[in-house]
VEXSE-851991 format. One line per 4 residues: their letters; for each residue x negated, z, y negated of N, C-alpha, C. Coordinates in pm, whole numbers, plus 50000, padded with zeros to 5 digits. Layout:
# VEXSE-851991
A) X:Z:Y:X:Z:Y:X:Z:Y | ... .
END
This chain:
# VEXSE-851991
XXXX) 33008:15639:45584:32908:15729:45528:32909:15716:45376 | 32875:15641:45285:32839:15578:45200:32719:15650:45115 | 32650:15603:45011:32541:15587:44979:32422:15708:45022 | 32323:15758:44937:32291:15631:44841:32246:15475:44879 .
XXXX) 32229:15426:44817:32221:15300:44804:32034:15267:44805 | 31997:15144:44935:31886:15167:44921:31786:14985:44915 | 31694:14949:44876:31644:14830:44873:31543:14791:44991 | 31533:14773:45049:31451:14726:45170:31394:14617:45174 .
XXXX) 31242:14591:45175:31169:14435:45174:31260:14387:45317 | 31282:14269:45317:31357:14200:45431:31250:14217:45531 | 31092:14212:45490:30988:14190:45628:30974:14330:45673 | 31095:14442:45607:31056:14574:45671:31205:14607:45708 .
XXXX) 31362:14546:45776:31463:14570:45757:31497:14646:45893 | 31419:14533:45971:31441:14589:46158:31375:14696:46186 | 31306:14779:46042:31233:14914:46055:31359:15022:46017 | 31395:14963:45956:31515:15113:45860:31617:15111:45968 .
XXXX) 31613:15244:45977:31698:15294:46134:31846:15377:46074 | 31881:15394:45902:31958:15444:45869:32005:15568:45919 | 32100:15591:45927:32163:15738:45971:32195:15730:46122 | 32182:15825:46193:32179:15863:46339:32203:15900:46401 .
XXXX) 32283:15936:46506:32299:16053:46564:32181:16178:46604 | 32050:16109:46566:31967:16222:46575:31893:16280:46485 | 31973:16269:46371:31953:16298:46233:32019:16425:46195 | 31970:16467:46062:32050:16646:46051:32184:16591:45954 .
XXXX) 32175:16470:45920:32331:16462:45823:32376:16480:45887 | 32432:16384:45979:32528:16389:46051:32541:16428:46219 | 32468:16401:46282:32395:16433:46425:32360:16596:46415 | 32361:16614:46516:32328:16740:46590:32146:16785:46598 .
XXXX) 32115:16666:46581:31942:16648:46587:31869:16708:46478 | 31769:16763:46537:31649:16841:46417:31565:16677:46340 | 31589:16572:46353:31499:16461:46339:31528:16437:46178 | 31443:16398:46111:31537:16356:45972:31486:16219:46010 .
XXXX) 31592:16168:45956:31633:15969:45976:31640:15948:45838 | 31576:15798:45837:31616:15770:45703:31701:15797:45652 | 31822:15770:45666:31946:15812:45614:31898:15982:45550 | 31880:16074:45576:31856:16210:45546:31757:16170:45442 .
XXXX) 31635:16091:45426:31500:16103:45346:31537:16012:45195 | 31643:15924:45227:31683:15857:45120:31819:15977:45044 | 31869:16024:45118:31948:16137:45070:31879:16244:44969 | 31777:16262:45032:31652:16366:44971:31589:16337:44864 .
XXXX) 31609:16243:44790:31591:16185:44673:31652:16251:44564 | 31619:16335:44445:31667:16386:44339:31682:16329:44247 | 31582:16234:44159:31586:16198:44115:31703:16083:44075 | 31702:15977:43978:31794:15860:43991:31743:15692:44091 .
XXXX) 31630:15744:44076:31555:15656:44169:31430:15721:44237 | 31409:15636:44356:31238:15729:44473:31235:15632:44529 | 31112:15598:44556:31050:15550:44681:31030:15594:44804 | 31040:15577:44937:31034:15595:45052:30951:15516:45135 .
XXXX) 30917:15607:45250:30849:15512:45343:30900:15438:45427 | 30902:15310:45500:30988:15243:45617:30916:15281:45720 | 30845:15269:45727:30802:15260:45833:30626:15255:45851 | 30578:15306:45956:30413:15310:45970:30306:15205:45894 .
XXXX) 30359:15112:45895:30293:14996:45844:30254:14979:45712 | 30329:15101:45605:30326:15094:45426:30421:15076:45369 | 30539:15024:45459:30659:14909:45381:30732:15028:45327 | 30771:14985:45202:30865:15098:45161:31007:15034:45084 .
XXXX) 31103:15162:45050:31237:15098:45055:31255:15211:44930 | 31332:15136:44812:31341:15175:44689:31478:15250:44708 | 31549:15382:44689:31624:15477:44677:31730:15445:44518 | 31802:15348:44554:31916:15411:44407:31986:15545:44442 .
XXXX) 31940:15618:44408:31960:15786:44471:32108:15806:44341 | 32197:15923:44331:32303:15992:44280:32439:15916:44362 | 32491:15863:44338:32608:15818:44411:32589:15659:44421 | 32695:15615:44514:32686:15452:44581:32762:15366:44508 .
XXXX) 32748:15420:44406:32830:15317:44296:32777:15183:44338 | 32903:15105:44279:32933:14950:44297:32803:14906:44171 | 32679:14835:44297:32552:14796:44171:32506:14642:44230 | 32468:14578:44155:32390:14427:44179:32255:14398:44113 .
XXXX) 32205:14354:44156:32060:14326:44090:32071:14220:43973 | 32028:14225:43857:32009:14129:43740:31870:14040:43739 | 31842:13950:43804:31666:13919:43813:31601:13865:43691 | 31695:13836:43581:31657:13757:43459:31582:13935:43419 .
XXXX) 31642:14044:43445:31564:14166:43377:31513:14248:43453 | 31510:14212:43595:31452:14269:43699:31534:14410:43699 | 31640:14380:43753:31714:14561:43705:31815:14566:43824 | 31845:14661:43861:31942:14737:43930:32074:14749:43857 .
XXXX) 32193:14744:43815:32317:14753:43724:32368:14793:43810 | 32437:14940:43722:32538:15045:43847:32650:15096:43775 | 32767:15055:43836:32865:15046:43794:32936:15202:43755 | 32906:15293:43705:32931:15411:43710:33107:15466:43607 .
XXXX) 33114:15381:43476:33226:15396:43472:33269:15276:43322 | 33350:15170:43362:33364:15077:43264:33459:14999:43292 | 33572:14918:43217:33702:14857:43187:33684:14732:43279 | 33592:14639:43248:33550:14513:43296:33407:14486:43305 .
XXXX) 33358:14412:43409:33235:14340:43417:33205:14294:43350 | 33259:14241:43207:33193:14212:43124:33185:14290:42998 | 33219:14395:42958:33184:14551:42906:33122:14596:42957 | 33062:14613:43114:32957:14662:43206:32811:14585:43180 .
XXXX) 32828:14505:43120:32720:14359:43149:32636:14395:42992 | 32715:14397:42912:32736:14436:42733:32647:14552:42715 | 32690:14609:42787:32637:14797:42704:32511:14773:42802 | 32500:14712:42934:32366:14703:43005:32271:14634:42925 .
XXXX) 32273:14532:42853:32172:14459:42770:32163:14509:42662 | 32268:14608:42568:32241:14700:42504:32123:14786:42510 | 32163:14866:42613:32071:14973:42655:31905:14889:42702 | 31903:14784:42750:31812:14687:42796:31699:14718:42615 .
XXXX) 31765:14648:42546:31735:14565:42459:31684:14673:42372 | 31749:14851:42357:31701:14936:42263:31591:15008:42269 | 31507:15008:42197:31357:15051:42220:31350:15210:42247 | 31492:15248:42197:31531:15378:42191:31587:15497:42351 .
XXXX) 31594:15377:42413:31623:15409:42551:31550:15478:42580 | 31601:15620:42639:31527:15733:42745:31544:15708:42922 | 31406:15643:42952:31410:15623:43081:31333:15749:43099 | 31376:15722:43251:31328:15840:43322:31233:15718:43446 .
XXXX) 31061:15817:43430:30995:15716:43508:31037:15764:43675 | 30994:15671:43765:31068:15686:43913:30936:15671:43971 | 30888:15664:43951:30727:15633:44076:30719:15456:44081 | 30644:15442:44174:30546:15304:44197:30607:15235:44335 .
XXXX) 30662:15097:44344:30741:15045:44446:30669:14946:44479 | 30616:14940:44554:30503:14796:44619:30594:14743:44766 | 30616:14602:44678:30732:14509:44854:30592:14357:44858 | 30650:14315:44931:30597:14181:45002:30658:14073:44973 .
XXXX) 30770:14053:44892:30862:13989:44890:31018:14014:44884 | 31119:13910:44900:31240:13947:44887:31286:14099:44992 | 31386:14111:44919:31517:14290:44973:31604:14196:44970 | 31664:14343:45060:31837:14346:45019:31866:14507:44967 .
XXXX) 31976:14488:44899:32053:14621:44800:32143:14685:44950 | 32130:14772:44999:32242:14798:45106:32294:14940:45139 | 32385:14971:45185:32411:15139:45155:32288:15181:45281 | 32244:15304:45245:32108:15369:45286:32165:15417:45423 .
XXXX) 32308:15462:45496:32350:15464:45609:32378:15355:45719 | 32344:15244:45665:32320:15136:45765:32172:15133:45821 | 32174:15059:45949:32028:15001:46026:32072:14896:45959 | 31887:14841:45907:31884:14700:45924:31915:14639:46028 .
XXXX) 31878:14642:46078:31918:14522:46224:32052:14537:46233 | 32126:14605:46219:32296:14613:46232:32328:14524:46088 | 32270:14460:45999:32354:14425:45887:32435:14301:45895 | 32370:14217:46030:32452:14098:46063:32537:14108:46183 .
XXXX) 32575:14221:46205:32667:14256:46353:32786:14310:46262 | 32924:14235:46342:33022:14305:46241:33110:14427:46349 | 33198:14525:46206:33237:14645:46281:33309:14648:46392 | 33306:14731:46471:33394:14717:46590:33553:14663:46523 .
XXXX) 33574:14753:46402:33707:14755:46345:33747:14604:46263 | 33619:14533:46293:33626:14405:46171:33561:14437:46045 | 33487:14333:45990:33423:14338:45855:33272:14340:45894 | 33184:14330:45800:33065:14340:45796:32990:14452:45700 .
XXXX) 32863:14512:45735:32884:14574:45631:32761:14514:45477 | 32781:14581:45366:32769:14504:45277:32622:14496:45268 | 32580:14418:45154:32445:14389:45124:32448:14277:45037 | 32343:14274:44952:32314:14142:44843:32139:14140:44840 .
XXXX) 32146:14053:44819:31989:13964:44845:31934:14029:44719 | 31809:14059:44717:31717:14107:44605:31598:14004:44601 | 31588:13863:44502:31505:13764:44461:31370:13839:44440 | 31296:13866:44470:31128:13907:44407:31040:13857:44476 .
XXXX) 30947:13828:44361:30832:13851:44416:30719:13898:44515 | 30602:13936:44575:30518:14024:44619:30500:14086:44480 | 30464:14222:44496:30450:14272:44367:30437:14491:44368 | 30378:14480:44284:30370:14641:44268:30436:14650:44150 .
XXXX) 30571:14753:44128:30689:14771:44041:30641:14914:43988 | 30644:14973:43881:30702:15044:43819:30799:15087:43768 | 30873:15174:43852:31038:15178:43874:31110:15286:43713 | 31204:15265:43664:31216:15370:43548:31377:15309:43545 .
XXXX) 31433:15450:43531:31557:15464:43545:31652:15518:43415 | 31763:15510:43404:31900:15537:43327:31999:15542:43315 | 32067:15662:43303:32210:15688:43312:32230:15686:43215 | 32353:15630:43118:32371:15655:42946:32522:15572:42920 .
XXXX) 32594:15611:42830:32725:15559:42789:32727:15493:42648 | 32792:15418:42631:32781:15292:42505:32923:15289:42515 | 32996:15289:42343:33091:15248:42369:33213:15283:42472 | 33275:15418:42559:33322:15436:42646:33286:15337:42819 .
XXXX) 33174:15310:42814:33117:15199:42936:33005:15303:42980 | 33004:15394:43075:32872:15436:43157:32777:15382:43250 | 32691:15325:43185:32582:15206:43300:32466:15310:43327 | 32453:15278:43455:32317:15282:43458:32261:15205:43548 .
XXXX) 32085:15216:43510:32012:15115:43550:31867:15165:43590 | 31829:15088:43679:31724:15110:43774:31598:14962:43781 | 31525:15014:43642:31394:14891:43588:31321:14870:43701 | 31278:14737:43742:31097:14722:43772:31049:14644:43677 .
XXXX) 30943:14715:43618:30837:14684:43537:30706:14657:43665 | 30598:14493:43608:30508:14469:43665:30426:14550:43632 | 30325:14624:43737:30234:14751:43721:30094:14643:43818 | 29983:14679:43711:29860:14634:43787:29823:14728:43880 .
X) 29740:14661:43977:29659:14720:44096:29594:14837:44095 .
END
């Protein structure tokens, strides 16, 4: 399938049912599945619902670029077009660091605790079962807090290096 790319509190993972056969991406089904609602995202980043309970799952929405979480800046880093990881790393603390940066705000992300980063066409519960064909599929641990985020986003080029990045800023109650 691949992306977008989506964050899931771990205490909400065995909720995200990903893409489906009874979903309109790909399935024959009138149902929209996560997979479809994280798709439905315009923006560079959205919030979503998991599931009945409140839990929600943060949307790196445009393409499934190769991204990892930075926790020293609380950030999303998305690999969109650059020489080396460490020219990728450079123009990201650049752009971090300039007061001049045009984010684009994303809405309000309230988790319980630690995520994982994982493509938005997987079930949680499938992330520790490997493919029929061999392999597993991917995911990286997201360190946080409990916390209500103020999400604000950026696409921008430095230097021939295109990063972009996906902020949480701490937002009061």
């Amino acid at each position: 399938m691949g992306g977008p790319l989506v964050v899931v509190p771990v205490s909400a993972l065995a909720a995200w049912g990903g893409c489906t056969m009874a979903g309109m991406m790909i399935g024959d089904g009138e149902v929209v599945d996560d997979y479809d609602r994280a798709c439905d995202v315009e923006s560079l980043a959205g919030v979503i619902a998991v599931d009945q309970n409140g839990a929600q799952a943060l949307v790196l929405a445009d393409e499934p670029a190769k991204s990892c979480y930075l926790p020293a800046h609380r950030v999303f880093l998305r690999w969109l077009a650059a020489r080396s990881e460490t020219g990728l790393i450079a123009a990201a603390e650049a752009v971090l660091a300039d007061p001049a940066t045009e984010w684009e705000e994303c809405g309000t992300w309230e988790t319980d605790g630690p995520a994982v980063l994982m493509d938005s066409a997987e079930a949680g519960a499938d992330l520790n079962v490997e493919y029929p064909g061999g392999g597993m599929p991917d995911q990286a641990p997201v360190p946080l807090p409990p916390g209500r985020w103020t999400v604000r986003s950026v696409h921008t080029e430095i230097d021939d290096v295109r990063v972009g990045l996906v902020q949480l800023l701490p937002t009061g109650r």
